[in-house]
C-alpha positions in Angstrom: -31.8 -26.8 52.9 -30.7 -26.0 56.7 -28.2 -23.6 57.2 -24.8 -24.9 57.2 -21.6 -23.6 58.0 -18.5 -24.7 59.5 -16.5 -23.2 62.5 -12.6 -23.8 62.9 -12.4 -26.4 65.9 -12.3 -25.9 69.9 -11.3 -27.0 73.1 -15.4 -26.9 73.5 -15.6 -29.9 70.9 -14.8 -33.1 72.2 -18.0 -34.1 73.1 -19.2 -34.0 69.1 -15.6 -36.1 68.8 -17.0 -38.9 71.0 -19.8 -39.3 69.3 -17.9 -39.4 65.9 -15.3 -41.4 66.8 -16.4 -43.1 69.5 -19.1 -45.7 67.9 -19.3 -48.5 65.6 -21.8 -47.1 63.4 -20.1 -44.0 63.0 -16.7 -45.4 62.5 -18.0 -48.4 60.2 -15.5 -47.6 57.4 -12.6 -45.6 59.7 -11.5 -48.9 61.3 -13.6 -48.8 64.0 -14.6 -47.1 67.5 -11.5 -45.5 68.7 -11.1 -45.3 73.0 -11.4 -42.9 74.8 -7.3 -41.9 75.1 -7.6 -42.0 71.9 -10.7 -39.7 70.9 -8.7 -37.2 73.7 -5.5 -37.0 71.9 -7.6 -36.6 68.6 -9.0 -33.6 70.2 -5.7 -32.8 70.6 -4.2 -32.8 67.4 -7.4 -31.0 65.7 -6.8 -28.0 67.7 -3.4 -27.6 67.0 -3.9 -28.3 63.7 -6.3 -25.3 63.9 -3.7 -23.1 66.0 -0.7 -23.7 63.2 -2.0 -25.3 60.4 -1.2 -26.5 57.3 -4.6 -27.2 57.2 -7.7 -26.7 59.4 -10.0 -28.7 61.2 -13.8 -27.8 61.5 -17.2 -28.3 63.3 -20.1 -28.6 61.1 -22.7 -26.0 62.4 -26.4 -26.9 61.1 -28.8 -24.3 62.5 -27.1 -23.5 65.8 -26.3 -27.3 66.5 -23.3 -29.3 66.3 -23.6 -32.1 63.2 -20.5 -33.3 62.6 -16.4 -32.3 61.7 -14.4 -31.4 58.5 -11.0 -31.0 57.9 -7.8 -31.2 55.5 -4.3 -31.6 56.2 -0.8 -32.2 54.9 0.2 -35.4 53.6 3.2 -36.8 51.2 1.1 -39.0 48.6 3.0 -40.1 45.4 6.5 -38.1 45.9 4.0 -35.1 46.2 2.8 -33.1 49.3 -0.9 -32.5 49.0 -4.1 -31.3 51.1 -6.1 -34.4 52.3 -9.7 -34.1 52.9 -12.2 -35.7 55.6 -15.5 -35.9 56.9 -18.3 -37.1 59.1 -21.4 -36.0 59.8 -23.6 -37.4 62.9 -26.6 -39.9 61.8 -29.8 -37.5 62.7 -28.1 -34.8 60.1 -27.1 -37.6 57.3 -29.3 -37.5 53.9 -29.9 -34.1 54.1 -26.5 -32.7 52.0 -24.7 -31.7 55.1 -21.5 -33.1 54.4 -21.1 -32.1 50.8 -22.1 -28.8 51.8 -19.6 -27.9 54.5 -16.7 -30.1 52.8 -17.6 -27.4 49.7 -17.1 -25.3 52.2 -13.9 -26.7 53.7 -12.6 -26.9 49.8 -12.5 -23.1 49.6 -11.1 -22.8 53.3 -8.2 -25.1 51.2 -8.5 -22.9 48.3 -7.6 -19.6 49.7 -5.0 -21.3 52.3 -3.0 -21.3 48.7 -0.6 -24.0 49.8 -1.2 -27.0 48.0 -2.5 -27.2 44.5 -4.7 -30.7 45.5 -6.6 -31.6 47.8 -7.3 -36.2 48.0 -9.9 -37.9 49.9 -9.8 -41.7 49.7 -13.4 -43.4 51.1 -13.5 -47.3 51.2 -14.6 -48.4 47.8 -17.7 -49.9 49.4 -18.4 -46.4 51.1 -21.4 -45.5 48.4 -22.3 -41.6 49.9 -18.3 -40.7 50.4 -17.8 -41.4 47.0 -21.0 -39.5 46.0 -19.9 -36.5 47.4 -16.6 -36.6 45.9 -18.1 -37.1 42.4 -20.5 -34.1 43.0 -17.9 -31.8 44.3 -16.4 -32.5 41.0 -13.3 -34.5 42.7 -11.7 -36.6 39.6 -11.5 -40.6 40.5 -7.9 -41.5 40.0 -8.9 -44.8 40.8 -8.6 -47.4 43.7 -5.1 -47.8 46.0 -3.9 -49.2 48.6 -4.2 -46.9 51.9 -3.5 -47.4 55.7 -6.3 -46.2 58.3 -5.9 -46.2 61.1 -2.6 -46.4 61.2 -1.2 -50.2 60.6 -5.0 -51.3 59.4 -4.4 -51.5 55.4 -7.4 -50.5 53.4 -8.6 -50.6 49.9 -10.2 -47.0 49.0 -10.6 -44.4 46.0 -8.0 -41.5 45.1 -10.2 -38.8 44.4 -8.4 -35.8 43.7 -9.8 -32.5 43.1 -7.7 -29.0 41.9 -7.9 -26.2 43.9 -6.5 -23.9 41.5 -10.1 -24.5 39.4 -12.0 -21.7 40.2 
């Protein structure tokens, strides 16, 4: 296995965000390529989320070279506020357990943040390795749901739902 490891995200980044967000393949089940404005303001928002929180943002690290981003963040889901989870990992580092090791590692960044007693992640139904990696990380499917990604583009995905005070 290569070495991963995730790093809080920078100003440096937005390169590794156009690649993510910017292309269809990569984007497949996220609702699309987003523009360029819109990858900018992204960049944005991730490193204030890393400047004040709740939550973090990441850049996956695998042997000295950028492979893709983790994060959670706050959301309201079900009259409760939670941790949400997300990932996506560039195609030459996919297939190798990259993004179920640094989202592990993102879970315990959420684990000793201490805020939130869940974190949720909610890949498409059809999204086969998303929902692998939730059911390895021992995330516990409460079931499919209506969801909204991007914003105004209604999706059918899972509720997987994993408790961070589980040691």
């Amino acid at each position: 296995m290569a070495d991963v490891r995730i790093e809080p995200w920078g100003a440096g980044d937005l390169p590794l965000l156009e690649r993510l967000m910017g292309d269809a393949a990569m984007t497949e089940h996220l609702g699309g390529p987003e523009p360029h404005e819109k990858i900018v303001d992204r960049q944005a928002r991730y490193e204030r989320l890393v400047a004040s929180g709740p939550g973090c943002m990441f850049k996956i690290v695998v042997d000295g070279a950028p492979a893709g981003s983790v994060g959670f963040w706050e959301r309201d889901w079900r009259d409760m506020e939670v941790y949400e989870i997300g990932w996506s990992v560039l195609p030459e580092f996919q297939g190798r357990g990259v993004a179920k090791a640094a989202t592990a590692l993102a879970i315990d960044a959420a684990r000793a943040d201490g805020t939130h007693r869940y974190v949720h992640a909610y890949p498409k139904l059809e999204n086969a390795p998303s929902n692998a990696i939730c059911e390895r990380l021992g995330f516990e499917l409460l079931g499919a749901c209506d969801f909204e990604y991007p914003k105004g583009n209604p999706i059918r995905c899972n509720d997987w739902r994993l408790d961070l005070s589980d040691a």
